[in-house]
N, CA, C and O atoms as a GROMACS GRO file, in nm:
protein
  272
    1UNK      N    1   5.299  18.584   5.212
    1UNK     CA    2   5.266  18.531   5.343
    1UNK      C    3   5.395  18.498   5.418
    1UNK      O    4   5.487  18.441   5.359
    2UNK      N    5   5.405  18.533   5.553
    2UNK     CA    6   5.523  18.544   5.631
    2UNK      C    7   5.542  18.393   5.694
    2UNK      O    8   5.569  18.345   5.584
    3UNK      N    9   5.549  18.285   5.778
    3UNK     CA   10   5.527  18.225   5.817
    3UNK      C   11   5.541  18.238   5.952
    3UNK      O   12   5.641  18.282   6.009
    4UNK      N   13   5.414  18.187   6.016
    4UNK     CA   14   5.388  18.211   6.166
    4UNK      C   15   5.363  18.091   6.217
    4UNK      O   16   5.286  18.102   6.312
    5UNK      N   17   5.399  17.962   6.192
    5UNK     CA   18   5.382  17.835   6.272
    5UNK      C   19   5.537  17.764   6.257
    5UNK      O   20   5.613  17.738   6.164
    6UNK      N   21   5.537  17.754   6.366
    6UNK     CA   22   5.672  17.682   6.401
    6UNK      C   23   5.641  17.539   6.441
    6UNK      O   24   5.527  17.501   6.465
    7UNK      N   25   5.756  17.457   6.448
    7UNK     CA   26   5.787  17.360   6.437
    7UNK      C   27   5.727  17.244   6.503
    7UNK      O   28   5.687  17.146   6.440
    8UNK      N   29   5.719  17.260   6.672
    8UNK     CA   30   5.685  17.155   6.757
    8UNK      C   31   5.485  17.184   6.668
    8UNK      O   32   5.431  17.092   6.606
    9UNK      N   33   5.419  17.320   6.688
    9UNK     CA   34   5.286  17.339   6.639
    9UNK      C   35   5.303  17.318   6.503
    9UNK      O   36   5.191  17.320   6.453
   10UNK      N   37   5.389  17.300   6.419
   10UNK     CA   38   5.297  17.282   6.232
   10UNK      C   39   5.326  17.094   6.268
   10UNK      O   40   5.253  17.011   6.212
   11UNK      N   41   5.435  17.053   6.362
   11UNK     CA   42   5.408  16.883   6.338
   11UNK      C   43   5.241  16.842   6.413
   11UNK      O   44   5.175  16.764   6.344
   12UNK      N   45   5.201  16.871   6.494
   12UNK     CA   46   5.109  16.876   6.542
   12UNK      C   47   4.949  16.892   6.440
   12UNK      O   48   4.882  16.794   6.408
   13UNK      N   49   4.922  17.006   6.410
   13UNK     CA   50   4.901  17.040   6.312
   13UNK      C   51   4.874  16.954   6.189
   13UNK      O   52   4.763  16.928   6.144
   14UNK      N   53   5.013  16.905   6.132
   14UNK     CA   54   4.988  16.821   6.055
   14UNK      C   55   4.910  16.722   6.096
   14UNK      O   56   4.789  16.729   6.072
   15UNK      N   57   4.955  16.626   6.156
   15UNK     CA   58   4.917  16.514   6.297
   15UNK      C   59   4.747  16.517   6.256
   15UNK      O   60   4.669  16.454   6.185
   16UNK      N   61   4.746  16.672   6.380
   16UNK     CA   62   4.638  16.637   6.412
   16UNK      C   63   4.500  16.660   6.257
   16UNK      O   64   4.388  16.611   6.245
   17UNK      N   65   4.586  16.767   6.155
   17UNK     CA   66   4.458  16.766   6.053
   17UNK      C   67   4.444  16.629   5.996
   17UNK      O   68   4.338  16.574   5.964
   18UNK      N   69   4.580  16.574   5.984
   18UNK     CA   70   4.540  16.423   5.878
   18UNK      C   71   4.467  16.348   5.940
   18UNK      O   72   4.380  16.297   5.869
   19UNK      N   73   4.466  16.314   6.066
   19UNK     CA   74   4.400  16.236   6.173
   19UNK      C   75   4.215  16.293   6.151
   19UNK      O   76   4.120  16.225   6.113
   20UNK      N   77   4.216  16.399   6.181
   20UNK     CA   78   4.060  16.427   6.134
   20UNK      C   79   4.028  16.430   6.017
   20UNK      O   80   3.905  16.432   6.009
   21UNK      N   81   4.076  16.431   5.920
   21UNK     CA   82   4.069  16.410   5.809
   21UNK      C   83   4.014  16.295   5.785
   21UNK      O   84   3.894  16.271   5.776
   22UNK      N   85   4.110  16.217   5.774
   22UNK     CA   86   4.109  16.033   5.764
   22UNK      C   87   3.966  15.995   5.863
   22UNK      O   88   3.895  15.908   5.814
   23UNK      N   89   3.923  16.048   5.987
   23UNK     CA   90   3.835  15.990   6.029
   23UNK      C   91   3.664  16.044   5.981
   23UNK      O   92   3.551  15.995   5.979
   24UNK      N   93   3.713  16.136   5.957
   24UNK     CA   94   3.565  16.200   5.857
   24UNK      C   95   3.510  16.144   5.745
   24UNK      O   96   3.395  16.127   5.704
   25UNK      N   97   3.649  16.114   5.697
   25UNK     CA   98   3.670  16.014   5.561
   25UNK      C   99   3.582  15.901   5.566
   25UNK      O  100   3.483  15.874   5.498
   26UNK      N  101   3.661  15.816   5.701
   26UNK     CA  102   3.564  15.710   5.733
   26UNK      C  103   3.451  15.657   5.754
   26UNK      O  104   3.396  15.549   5.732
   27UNK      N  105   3.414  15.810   5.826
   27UNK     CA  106   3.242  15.807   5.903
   27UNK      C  107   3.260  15.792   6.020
   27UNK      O  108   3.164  15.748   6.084
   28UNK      N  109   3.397  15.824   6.101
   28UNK     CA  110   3.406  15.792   6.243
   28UNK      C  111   3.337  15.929   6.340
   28UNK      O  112   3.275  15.939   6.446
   29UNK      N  113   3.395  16.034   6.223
   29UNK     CA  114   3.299  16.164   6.335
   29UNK      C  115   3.228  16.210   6.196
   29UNK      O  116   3.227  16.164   6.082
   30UNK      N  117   3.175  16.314   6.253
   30UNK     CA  118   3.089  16.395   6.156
   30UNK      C  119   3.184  16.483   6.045
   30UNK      O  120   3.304  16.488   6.015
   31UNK      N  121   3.058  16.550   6.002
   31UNK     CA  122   3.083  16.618   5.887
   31UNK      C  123   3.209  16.764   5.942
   31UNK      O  124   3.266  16.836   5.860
   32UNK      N  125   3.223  16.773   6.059
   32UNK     CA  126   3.327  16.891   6.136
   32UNK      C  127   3.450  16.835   6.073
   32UNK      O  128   3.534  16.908   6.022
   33UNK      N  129   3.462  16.699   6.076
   33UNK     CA  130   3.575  16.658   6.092
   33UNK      C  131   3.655  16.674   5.945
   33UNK      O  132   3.768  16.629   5.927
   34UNK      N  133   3.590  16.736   5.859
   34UNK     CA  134   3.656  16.801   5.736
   34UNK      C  135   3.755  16.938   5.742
   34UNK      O  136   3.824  16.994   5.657
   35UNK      N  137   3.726  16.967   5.902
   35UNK     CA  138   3.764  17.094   5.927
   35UNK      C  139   3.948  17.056   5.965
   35UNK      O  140   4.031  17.143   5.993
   36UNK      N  141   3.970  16.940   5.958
   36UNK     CA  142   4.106  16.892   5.966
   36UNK      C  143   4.149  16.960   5.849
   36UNK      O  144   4.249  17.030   5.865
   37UNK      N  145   4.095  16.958   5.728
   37UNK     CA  146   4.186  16.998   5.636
   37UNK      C  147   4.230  17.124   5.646
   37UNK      O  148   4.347  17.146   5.615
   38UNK      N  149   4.175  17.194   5.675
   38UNK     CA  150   4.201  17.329   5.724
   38UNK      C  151   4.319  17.333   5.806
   38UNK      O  152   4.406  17.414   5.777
   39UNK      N  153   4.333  17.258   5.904
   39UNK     CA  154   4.436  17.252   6.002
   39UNK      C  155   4.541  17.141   5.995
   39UNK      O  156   4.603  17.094   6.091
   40UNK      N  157   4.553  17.107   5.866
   40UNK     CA  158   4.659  17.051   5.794
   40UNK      C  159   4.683  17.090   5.705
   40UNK      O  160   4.786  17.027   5.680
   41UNK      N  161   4.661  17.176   5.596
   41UNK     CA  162   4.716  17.342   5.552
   41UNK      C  163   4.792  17.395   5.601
   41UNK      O  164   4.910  17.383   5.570
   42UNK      N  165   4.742  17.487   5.710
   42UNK     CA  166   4.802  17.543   5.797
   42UNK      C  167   4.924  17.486   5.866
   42UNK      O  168   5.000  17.562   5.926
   43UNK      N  169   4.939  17.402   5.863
   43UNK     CA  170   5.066  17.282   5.887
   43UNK      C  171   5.150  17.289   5.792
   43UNK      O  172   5.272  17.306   5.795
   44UNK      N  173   5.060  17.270   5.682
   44UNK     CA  174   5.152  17.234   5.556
   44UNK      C  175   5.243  17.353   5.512
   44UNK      O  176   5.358  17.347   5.467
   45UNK      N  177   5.160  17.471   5.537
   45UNK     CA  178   5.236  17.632   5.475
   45UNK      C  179   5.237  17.696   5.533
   45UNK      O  180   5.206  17.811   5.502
   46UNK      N  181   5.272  17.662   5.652
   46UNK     CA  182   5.325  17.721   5.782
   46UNK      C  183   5.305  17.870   5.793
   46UNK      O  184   5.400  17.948   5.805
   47UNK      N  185   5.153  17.914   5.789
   47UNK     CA  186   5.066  17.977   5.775
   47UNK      C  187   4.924  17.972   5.848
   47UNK      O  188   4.842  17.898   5.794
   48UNK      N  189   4.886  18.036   5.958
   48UNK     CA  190   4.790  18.081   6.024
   48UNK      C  191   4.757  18.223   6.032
   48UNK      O  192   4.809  18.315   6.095
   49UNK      N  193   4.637  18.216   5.935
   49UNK     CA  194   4.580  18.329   5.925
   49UNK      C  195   4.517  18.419   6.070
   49UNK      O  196   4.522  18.542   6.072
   50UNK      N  197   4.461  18.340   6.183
   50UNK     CA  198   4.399  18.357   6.314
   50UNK      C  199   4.562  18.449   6.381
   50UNK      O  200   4.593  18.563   6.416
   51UNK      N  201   4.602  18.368   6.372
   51UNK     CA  202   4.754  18.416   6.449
   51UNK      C  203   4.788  18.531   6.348
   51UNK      O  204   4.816  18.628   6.419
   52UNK      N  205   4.797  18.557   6.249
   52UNK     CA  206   4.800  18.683   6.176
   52UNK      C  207   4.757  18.793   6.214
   52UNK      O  208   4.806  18.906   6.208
   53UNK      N  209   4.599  18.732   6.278
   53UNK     CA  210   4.504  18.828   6.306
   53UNK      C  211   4.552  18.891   6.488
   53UNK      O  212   4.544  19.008   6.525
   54UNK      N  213   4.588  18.802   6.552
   54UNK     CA  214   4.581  18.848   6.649
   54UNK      C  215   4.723  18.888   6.696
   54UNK      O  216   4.728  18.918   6.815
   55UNK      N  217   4.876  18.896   6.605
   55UNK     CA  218   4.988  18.946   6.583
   55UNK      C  219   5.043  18.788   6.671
   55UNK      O  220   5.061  18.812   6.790
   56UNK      N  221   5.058  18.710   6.651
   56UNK     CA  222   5.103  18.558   6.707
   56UNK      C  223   5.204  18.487   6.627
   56UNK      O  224   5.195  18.472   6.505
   57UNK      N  225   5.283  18.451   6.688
   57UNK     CA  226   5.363  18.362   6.598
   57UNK      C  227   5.439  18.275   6.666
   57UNK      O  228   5.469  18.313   6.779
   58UNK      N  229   5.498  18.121   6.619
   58UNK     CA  230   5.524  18.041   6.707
   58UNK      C  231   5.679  18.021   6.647
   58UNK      O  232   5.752  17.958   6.723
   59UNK      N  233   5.736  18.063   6.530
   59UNK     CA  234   5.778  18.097   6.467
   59UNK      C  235   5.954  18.150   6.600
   59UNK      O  236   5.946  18.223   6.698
   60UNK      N  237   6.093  18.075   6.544
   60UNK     CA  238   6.173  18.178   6.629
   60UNK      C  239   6.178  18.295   6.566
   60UNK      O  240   6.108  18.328   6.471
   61UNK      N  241   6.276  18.372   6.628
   61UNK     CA  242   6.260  18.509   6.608
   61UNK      C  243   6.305  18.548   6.477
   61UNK      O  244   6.238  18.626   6.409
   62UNK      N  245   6.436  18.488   6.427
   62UNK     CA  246   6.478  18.512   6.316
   62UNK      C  247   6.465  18.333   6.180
   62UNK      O  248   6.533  18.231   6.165
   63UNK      N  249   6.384  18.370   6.138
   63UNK     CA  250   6.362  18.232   6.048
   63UNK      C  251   6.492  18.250   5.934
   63UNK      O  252   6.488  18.341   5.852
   64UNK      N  253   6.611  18.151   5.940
   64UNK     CA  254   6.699  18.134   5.843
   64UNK      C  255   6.671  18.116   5.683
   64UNK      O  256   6.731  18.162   5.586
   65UNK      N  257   6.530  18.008   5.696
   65UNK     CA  258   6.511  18.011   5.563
   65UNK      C  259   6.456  18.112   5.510
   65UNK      O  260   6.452  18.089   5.389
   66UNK      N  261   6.405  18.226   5.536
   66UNK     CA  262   6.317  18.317   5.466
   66UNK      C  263   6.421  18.418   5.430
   66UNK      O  264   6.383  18.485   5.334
   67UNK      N  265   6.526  18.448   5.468
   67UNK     CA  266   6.659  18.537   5.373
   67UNK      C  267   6.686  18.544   5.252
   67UNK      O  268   6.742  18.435   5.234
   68UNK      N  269   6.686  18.607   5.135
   68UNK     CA  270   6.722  18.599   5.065
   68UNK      C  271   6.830  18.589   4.977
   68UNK      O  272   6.810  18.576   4.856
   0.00000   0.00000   0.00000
């Protein structure tokens, strides 16, 4: 897997999955709100499959760490 989420979107991301997370947890929203985890994944392994799909990436052009 290549990584296609960049920086200002995987902090976000994170943000925003733990935040729905934690409130699903609670009982503050519904049962959707599990769908944070999903989108704190995607944060976490800077990895979006959707953006895969539709050739997207937020990603600069040349990622330093991925060189071998």
């Amino acid at each position: 897997m290549k990584a296609n989420v960049g920086g200002f979107d995987r902090t976000v991301r994170i943000v925003v999955g733990a935040l729905l997370t934690l409130l699903a947890a609670t009982g503050v929203v519904g049962a959707w709100g599990w769908l944070g985890l999903v989108v704190l994944a995607t944060g976490v392994f800077r990895f979006c499959g959707a953006y895969t799909l539709f050739g997207f990436s937020t990603c600069p052009l040349e990622d330093k760490t991925a060189r071998g």
